[in-house]
PyMOL commands that place a pseudoatom at each C-alpha (Angstrom):
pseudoatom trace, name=CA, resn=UNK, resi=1, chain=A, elem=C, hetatm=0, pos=[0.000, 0.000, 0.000]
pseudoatom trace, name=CA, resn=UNK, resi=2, chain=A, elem=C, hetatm=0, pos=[2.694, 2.311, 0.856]
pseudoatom trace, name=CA, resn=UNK, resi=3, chain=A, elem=C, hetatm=0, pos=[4.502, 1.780, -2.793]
pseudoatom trace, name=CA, resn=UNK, resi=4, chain=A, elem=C, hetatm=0, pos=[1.423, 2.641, -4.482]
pseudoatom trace, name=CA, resn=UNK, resi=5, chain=A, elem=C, hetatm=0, pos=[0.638, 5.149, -2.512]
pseudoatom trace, name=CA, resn=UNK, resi=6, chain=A, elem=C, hetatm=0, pos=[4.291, 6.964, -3.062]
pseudoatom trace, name=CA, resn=UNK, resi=7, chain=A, elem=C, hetatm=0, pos=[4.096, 5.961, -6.823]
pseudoatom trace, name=CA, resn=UNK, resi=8, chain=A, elem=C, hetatm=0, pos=[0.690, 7.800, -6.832]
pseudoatom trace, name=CA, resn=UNK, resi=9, chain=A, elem=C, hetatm=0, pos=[2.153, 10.661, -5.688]
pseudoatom trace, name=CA, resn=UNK, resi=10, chain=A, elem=C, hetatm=0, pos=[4.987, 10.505, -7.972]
pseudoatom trace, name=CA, resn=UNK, resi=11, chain=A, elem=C, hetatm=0, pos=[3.018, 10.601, -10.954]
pseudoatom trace, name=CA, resn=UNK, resi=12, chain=A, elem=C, hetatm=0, pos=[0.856, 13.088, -9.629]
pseudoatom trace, name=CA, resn=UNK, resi=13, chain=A, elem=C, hetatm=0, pos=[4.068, 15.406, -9.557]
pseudoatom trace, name=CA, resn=UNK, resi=14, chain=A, elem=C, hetatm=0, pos=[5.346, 14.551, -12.789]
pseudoatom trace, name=CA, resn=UNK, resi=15, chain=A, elem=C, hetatm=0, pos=[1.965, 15.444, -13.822]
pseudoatom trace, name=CA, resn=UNK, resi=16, chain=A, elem=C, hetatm=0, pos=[1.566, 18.558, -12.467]
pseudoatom trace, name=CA, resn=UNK, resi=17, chain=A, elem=C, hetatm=0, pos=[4.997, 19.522, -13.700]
pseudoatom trace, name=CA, resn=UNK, resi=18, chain=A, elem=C, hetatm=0, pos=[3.850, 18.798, -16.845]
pseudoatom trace, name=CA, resn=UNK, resi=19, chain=A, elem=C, hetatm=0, pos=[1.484, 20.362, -16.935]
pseudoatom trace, name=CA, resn=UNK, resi=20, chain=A, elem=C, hetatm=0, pos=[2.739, 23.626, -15.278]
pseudoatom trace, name=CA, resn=UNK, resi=21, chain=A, elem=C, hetatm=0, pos=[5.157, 23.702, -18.009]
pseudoatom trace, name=CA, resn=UNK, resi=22, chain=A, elem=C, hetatm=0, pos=[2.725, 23.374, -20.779]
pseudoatom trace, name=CA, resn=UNK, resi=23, chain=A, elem=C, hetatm=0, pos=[1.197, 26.164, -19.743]
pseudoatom trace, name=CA, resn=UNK, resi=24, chain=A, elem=C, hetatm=0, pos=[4.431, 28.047, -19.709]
pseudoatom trace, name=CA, resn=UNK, resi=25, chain=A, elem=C, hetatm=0, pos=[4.807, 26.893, -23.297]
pseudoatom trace, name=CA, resn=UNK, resi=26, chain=A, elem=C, hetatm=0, pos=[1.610, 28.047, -24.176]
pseudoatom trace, name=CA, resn=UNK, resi=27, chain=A, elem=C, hetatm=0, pos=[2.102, 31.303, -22.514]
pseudoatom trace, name=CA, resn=UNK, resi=28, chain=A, elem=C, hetatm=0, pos=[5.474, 32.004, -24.154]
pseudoatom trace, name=CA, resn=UNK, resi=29, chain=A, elem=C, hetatm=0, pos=[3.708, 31.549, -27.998]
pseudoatom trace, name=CA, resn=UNK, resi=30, chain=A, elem=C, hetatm=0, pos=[1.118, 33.827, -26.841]
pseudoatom trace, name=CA, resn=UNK, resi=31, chain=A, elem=C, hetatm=0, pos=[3.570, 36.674, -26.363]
pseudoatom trace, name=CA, resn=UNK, resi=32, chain=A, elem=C, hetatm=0, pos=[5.140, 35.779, -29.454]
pseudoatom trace, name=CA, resn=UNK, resi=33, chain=A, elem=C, hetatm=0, pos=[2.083, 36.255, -31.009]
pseudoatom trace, name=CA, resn=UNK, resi=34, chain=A, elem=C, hetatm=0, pos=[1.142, 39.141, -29.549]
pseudoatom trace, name=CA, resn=UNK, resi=35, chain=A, elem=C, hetatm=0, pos=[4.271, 40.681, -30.240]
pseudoatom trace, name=CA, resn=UNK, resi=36, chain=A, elem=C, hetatm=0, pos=[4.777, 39.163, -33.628]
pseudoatom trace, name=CA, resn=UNK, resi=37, chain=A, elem=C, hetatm=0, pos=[8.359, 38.636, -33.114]
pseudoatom trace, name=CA, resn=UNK, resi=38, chain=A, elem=C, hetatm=0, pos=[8.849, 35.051, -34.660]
pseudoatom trace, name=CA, resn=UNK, resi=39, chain=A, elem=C, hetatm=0, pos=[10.620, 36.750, -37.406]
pseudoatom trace, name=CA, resn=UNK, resi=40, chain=A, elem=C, hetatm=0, pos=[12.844, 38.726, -36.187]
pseudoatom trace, name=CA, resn=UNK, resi=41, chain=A, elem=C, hetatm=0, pos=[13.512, 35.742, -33.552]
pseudoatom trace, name=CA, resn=UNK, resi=42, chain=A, elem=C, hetatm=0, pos=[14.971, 33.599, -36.407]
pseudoatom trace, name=CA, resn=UNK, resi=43, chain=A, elem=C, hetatm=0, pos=[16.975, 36.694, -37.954]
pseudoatom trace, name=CA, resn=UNK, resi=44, chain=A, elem=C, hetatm=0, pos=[18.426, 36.763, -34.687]
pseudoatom trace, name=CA, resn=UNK, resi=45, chain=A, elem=C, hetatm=0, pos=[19.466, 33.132, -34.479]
pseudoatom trace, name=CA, resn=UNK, resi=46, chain=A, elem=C, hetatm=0, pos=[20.655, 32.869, -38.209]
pseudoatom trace, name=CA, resn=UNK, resi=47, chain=A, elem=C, hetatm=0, pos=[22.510, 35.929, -38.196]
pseudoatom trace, name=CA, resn=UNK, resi=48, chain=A, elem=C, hetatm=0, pos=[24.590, 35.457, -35.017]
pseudoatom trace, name=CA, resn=UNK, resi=49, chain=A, elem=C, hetatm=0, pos=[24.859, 31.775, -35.399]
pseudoatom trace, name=CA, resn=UNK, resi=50, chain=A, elem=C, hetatm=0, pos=[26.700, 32.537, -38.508]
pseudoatom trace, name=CA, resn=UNK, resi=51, chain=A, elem=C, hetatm=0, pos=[28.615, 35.094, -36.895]
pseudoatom trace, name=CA, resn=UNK, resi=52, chain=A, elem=C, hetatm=0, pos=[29.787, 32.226, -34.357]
pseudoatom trace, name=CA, resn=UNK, resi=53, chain=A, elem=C, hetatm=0, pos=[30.306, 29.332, -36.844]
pseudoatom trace, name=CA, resn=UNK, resi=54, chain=A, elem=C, hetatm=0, pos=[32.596, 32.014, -39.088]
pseudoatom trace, name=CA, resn=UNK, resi=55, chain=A, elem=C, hetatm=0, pos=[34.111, 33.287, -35.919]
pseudoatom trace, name=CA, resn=UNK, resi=56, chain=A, elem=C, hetatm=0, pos=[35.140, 29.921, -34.878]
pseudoatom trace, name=CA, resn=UNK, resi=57, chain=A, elem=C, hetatm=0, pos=[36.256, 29.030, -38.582]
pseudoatom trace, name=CA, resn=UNK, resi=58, chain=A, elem=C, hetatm=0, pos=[38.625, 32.051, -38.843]
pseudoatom trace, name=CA, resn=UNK, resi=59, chain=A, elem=C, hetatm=0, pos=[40.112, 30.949, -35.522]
pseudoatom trace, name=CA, resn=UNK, resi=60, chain=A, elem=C, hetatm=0, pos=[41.054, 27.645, -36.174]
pseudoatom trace, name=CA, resn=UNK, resi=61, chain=A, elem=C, hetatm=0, pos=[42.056, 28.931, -39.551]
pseudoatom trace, name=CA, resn=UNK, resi=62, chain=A, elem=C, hetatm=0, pos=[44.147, 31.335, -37.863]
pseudoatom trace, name=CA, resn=UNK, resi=63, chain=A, elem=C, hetatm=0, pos=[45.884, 28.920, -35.489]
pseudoatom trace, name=CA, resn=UNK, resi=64, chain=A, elem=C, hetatm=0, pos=[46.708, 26.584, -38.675]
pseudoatom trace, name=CA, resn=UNK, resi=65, chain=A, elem=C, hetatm=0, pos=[48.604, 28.920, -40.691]
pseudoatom trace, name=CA, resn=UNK, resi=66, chain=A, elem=C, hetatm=0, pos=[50.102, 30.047, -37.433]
pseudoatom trace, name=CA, resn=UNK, resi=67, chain=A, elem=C, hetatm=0, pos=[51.591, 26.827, -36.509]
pseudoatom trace, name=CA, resn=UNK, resi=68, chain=A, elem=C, hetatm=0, pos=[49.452, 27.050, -32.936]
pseudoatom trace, name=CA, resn=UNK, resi=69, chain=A, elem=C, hetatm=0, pos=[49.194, 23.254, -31.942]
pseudoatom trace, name=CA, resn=UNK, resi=70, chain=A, elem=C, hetatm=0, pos=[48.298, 24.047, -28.206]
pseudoatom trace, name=CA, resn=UNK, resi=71, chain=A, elem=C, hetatm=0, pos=[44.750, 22.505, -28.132]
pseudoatom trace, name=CA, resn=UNK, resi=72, chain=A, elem=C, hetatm=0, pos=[43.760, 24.217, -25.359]
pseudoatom trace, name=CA, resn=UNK, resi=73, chain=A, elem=C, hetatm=0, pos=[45.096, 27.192, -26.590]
pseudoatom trace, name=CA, resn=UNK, resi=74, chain=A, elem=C, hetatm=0, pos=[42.835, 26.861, -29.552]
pseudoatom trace, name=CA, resn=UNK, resi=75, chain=A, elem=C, hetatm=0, pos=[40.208, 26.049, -27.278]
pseudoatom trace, name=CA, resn=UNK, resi=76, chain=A, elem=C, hetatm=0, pos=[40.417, 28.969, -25.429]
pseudoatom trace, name=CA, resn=UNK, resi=77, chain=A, elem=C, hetatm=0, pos=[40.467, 31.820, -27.936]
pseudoatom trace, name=CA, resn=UNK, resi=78, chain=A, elem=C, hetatm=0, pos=[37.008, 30.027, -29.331]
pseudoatom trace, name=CA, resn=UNK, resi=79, chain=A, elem=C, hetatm=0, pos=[35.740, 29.896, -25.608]
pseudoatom trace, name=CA, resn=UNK, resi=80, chain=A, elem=C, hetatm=0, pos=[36.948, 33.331, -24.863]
pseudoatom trace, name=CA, resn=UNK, resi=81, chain=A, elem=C, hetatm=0, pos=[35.026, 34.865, -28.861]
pseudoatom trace, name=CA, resn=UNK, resi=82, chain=A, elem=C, hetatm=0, pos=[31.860, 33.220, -28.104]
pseudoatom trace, name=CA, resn=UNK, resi=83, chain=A, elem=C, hetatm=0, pos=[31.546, 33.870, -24.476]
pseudoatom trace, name=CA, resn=UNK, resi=84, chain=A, elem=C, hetatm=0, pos=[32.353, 37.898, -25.936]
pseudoatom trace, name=CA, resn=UNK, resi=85, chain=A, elem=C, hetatm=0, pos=[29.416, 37.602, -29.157]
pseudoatom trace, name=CA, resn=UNK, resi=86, chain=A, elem=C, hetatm=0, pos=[27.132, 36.190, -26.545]
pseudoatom trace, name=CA, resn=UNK, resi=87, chain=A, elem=C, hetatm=0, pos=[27.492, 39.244, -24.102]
pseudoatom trace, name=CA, resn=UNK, resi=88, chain=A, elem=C, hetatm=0, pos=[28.029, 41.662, -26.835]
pseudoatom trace, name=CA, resn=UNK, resi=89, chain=A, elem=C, hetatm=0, pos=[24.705, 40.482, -28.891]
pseudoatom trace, name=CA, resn=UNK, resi=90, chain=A, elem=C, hetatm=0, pos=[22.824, 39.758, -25.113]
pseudoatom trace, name=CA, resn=UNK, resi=91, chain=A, elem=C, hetatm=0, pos=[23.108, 43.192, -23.773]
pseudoatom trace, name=CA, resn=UNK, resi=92, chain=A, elem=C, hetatm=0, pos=[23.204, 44.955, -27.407]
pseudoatom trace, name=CA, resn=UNK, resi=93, chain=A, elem=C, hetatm=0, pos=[19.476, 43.040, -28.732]
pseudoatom trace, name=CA, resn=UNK, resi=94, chain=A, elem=C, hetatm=0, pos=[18.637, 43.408, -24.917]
pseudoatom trace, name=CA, resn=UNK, resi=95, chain=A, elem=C, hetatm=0, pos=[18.715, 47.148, -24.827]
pseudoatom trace, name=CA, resn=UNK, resi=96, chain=A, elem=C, hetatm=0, pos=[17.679, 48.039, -28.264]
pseudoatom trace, name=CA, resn=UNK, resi=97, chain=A, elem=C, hetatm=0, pos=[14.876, 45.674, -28.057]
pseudoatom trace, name=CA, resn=UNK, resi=98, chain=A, elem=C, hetatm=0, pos=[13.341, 46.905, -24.565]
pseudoatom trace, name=CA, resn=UNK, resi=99, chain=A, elem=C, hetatm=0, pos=[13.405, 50.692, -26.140]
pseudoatom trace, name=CA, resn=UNK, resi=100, chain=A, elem=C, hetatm=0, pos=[11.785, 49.234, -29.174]
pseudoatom trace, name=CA, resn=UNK, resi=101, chain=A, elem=C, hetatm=0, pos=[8.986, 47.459, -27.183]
pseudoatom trace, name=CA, resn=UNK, resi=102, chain=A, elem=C, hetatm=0, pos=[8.585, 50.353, -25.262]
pseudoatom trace, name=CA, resn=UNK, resi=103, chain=A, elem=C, hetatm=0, pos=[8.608, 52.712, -27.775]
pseudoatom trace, name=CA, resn=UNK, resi=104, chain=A, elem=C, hetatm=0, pos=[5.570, 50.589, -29.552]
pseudoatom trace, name=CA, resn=UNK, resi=105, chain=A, elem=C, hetatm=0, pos=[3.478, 49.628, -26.418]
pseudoatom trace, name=CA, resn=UNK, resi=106, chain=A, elem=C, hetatm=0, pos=[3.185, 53.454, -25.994]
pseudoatom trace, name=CA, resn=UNK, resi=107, chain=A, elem=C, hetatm=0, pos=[2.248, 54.253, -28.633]
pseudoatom trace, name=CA, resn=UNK, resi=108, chain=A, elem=C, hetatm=0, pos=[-0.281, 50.993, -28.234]
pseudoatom trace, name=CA, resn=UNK, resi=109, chain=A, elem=C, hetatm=0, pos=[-1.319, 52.935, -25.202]
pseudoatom trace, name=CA, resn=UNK, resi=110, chain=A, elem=C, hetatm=0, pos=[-1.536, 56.147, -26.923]
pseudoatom trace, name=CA, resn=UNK, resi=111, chain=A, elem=C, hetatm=0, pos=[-3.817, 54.823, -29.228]
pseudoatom trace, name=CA, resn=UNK, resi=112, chain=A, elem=C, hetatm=0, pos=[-6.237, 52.884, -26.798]
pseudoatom trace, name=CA, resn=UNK, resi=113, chain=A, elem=C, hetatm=0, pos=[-6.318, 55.283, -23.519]
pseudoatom trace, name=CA, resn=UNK, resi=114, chain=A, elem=C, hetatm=0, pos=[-5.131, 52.919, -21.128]
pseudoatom trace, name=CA, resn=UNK, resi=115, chain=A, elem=C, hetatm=0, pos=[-2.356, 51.878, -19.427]
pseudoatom trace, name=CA, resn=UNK, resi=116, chain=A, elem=C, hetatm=0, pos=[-0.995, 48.430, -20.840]
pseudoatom trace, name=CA, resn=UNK, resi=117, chain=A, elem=C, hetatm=0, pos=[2.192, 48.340, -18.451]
pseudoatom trace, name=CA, resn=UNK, resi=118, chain=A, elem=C, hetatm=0, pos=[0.286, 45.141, -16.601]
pseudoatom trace, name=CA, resn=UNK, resi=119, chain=A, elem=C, hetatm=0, pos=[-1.589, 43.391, -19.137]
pseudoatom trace, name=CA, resn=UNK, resi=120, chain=A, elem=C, hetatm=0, pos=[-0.904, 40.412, -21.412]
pseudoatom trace, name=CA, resn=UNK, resi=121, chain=A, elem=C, hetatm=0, pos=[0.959, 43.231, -24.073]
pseudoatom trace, name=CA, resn=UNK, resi=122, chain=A, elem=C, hetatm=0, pos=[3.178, 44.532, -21.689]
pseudoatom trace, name=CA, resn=UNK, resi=123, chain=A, elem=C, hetatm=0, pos=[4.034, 41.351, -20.091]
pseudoatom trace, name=CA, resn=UNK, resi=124, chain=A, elem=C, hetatm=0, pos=[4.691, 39.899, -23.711]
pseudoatom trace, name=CA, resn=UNK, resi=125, chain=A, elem=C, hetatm=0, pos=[6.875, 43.141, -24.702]
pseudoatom trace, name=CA, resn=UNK, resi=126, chain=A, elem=C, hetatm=0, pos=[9.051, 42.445, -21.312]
pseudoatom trace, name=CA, resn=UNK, resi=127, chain=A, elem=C, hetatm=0, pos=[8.948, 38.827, -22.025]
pseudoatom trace, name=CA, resn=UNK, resi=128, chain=A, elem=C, hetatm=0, pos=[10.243, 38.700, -25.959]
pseudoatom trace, name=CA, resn=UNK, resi=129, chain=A, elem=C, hetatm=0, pos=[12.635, 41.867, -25.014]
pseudoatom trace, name=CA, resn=UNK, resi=130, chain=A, elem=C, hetatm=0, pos=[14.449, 39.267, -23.086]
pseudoatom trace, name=CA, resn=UNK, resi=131, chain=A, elem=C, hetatm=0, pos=[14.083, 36.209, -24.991]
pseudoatom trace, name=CA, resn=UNK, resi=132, chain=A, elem=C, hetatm=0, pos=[15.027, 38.145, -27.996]
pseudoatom trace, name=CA, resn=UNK, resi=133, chain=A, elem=C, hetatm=0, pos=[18.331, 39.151, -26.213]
pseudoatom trace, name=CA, resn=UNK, resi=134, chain=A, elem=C, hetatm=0, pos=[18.926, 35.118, -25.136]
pseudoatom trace, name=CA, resn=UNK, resi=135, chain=A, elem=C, hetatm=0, pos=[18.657, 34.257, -28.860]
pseudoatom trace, name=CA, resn=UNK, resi=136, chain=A, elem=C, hetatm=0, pos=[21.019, 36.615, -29.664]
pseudoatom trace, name=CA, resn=UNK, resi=137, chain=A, elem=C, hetatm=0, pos=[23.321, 35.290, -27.026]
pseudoatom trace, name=CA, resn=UNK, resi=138, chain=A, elem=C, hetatm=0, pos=[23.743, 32.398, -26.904]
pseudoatom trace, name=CA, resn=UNK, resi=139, chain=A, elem=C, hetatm=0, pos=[23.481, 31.335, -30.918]
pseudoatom trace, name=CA, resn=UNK, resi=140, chain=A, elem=C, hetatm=0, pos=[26.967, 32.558, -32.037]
pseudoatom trace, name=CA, resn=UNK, resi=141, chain=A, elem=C, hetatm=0, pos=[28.187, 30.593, -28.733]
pseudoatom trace, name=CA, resn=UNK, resi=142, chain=A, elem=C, hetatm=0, pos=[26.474, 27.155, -28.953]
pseudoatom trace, name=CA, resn=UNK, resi=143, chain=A, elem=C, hetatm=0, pos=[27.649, 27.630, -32.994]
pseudoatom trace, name=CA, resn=UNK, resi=144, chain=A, elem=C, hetatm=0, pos=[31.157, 27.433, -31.989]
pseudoatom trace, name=CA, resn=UNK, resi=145, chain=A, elem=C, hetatm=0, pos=[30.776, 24.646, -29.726]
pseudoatom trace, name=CA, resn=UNK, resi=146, chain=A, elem=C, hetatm=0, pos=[31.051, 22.195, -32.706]
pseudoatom trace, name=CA, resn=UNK, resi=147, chain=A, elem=C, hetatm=0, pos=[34.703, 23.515, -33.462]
pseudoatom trace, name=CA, resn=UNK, resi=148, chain=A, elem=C, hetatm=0, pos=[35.738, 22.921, -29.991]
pseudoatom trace, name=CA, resn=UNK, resi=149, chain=A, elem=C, hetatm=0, pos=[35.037, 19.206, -29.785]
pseudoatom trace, name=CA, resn=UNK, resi=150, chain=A, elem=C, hetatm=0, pos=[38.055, 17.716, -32.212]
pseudoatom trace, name=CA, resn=UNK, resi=151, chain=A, elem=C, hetatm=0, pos=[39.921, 19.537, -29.751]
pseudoatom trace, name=CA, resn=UNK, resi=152, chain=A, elem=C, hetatm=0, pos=[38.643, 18.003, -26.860]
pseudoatom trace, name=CA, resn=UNK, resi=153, chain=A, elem=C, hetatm=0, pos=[39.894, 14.781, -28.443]
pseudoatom trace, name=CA, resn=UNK, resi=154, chain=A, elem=C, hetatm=0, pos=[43.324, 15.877, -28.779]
pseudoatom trace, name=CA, resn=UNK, resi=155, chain=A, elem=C, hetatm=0, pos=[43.483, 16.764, -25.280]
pseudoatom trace, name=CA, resn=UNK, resi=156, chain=A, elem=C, hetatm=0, pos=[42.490, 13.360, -24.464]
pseudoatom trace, name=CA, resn=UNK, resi=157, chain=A, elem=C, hetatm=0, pos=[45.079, 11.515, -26.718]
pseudoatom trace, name=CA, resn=UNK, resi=158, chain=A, elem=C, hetatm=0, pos=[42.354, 10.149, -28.874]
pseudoatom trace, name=CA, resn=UNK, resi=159, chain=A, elem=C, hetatm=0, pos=[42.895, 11.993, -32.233]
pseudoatom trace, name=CA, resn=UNK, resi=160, chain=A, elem=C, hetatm=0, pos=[46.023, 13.858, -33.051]
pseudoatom trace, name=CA, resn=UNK, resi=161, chain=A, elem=C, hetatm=0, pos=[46.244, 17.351, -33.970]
pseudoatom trace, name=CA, resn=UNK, resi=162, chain=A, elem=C, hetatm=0, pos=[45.956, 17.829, -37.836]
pseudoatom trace, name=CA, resn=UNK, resi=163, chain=A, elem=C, hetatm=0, pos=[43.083, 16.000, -37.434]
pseudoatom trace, name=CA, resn=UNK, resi=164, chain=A, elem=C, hetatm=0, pos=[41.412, 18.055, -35.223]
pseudoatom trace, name=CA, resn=UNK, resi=165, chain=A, elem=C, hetatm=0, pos=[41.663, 20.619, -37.763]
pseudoatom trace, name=CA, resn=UNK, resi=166, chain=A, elem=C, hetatm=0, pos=[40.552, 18.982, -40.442]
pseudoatom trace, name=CA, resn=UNK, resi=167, chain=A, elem=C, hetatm=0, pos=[37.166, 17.871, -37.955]
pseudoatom trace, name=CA, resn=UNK, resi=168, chain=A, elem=C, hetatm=0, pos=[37.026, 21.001, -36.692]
pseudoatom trace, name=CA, resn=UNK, resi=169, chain=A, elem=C, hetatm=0, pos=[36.897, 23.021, -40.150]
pseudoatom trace, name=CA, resn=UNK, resi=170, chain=A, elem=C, hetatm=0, pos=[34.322, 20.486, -41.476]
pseudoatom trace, name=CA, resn=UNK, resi=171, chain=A, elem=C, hetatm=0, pos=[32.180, 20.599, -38.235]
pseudoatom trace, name=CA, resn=UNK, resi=172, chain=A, elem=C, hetatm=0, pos=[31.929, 24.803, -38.898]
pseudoatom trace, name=CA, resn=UNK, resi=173, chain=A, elem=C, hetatm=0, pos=[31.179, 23.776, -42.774]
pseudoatom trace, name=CA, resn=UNK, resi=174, chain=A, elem=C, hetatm=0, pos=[28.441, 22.123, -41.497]
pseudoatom trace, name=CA, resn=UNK, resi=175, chain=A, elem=C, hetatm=0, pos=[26.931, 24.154, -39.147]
pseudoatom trace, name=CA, resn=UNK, resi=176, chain=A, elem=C, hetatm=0, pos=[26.826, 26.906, -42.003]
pseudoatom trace, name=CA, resn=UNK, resi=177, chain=A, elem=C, hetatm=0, pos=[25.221, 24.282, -44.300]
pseudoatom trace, name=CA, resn=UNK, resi=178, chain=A, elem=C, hetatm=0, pos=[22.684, 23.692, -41.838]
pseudoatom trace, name=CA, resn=UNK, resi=179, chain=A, elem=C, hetatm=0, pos=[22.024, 27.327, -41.222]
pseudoatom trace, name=CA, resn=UNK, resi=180, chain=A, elem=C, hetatm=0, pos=[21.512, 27.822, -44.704]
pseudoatom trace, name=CA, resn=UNK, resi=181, chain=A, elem=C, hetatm=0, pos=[19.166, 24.203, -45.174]
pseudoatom trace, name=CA, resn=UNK, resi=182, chain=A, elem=C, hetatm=0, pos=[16.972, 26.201, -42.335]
pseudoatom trace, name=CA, resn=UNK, resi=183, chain=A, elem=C, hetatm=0, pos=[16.889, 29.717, -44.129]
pseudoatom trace, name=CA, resn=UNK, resi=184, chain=A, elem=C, hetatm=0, pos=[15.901, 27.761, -47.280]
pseudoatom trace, name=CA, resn=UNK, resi=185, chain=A, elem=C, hetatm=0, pos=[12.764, 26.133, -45.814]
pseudoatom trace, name=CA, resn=UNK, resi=186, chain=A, elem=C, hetatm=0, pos=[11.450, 29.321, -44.288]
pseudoatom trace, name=CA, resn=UNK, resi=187, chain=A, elem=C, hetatm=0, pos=[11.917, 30.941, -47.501]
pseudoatom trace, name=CA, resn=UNK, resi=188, chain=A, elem=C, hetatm=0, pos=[10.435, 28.041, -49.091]
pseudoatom trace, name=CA, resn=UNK, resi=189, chain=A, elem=C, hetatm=0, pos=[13.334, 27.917, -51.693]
pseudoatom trace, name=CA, resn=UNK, resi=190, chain=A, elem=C, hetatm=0, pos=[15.966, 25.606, -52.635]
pseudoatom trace, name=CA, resn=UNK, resi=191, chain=A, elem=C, hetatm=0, pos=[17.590, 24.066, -49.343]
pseudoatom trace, name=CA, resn=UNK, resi=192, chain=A, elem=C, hetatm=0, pos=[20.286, 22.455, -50.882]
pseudoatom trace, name=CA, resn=UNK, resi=193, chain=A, elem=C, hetatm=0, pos=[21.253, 25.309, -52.958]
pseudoatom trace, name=CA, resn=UNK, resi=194, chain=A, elem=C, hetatm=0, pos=[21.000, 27.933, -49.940]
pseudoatom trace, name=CA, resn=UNK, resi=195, chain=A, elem=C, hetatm=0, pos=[22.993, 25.522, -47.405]
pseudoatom trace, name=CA, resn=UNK, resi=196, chain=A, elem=C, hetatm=0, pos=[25.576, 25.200, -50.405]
pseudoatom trace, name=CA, resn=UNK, resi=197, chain=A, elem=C, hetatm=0, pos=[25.937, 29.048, -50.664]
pseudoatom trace, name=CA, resn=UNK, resi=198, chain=A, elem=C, hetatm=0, pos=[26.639, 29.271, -46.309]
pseudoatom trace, name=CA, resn=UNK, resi=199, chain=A, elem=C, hetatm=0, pos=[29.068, 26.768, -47.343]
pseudoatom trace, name=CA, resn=UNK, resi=200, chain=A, elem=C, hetatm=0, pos=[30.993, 28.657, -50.053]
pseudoatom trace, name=CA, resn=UNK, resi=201, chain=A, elem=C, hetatm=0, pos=[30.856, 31.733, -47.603]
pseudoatom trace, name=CA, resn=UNK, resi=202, chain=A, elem=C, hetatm=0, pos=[32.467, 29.561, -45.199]
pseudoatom trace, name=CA, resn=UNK, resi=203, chain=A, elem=C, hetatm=0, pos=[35.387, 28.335, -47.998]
pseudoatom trace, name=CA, resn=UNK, resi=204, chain=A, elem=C, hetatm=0, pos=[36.078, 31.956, -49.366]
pseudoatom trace, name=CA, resn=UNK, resi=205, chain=A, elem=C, hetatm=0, pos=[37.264, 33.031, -45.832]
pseudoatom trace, name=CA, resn=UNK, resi=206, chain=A, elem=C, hetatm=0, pos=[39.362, 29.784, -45.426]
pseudoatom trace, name=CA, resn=UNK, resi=207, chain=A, elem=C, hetatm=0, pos=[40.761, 30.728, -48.864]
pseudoatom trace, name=CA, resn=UNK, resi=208, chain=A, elem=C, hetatm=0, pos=[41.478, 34.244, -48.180]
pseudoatom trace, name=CA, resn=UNK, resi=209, chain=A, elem=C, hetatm=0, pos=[43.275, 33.325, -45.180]
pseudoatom trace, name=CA, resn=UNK, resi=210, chain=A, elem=C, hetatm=0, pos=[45.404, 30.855, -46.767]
pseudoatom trace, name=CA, resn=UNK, resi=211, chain=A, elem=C, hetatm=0, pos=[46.626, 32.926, -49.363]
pseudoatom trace, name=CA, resn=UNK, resi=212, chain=A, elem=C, hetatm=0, pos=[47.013, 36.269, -46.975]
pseudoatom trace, name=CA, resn=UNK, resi=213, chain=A, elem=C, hetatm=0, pos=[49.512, 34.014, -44.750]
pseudoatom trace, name=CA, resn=UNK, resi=214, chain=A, elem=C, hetatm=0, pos=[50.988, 33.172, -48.525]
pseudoatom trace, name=CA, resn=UNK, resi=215, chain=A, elem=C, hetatm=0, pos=[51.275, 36.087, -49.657]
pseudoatom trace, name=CA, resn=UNK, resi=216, chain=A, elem=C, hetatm=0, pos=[53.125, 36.840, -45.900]
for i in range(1, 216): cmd.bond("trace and resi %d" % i, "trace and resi %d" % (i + 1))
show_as sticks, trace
zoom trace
């Protein structure tokens, strides 16, 4: 009796967690809605991921035609880039966003003769202000995670280090091919075409690079 009773209770939990968080969910489209800021949402996450997975590309570049074997010093300078796009783009979209939906719920205010600062508009305009500014965080950092793991392996003794560039060079490559698959479903086009041309943006900096330090 006393089992069933505590796995009773257990589930009940799980399901009221569930639930609570559902309704979170739910809440979180609403001001999405409201605010109609799935669009610029996505600009936010494309744009800065690329910044990261270029970032991150022109580093390891960098280290290559530097002769900079030091995994963890390679590891580092990625670390230390995104942790600085994530705080730069956090605090930038964080400010520029509040005085944008601000600037807009006043002049929804203006136009209705009421005070919004406490309903569902204002609490979506203080809600997507600050999601908007975590999307523009944290993309260009979890982009340049990717490059950091063939690096990881060297510091474990499992691959050596010219192969870690290679894997590391490829696994940017890909994230940019990816980014570009996504931005060709939402504009309905060509996805292998548009994750092919993130690619080829990718392989003109590599190429520049290369023939800068050859031309050094």
């Amino acid at each position: 009796m006393s089992n069933s009773s505590n796995g009773g209770e257990s589930n009940d939990g799980i399901k009221r967690i569930n639930s609570h968080i559902s309704i979170r969910l739910e809440k979180f489209r609403t001001y999405i809605e409201i605010t109609r800021a799935a669009k610029i949402l996505r600009r936010y996450f494309v744009m800065n991921a690329f910044d990261g997975a270029m970032t991150s590309l022109g580093i390891v570049i960098g280290a290559y035609i530097t002769h900079i074997s030091d995994p963890g010093a390679v590891i580092g300078v990625i670390m230390v880039g995104g942790m600085a796009m994530a705080v730069s783009g956090f605090a930038g979209t964080y400010m520029a966003e509040s005085a944008e939906r601000s600037r807009s719920l006043r002049e929804l205010e203006d136009a209705m003769f009421v005070n919004l600062e406490n309903s569902i508009h204002g609490e979506a305009s203080r809600f997507v202000s600050l999601f908007a500014a975590l999307v523009d965080g944290s993309a260009p950092f979890l982009a340049s995670l990717p490059s950091i793991f063939p690096f990881a392996l060297v510091m474990m003794d499992m691959v050596p280090t010219p192969i870690a560039f290679l894997a590391s060079t490829a696994a940017s490559l890909v994230i940019l091919f990816l980014l570009g698959v996504f931005l060709g479903r939402i504009s309905e086009g060509n996805i292998l075409y548009s994750g092919i041309k993130m690619v080829m943006a990718g392989i003109f900096v590599t190429l520049i690079a290369l023939l800068i330090n050859g031309g050094l």
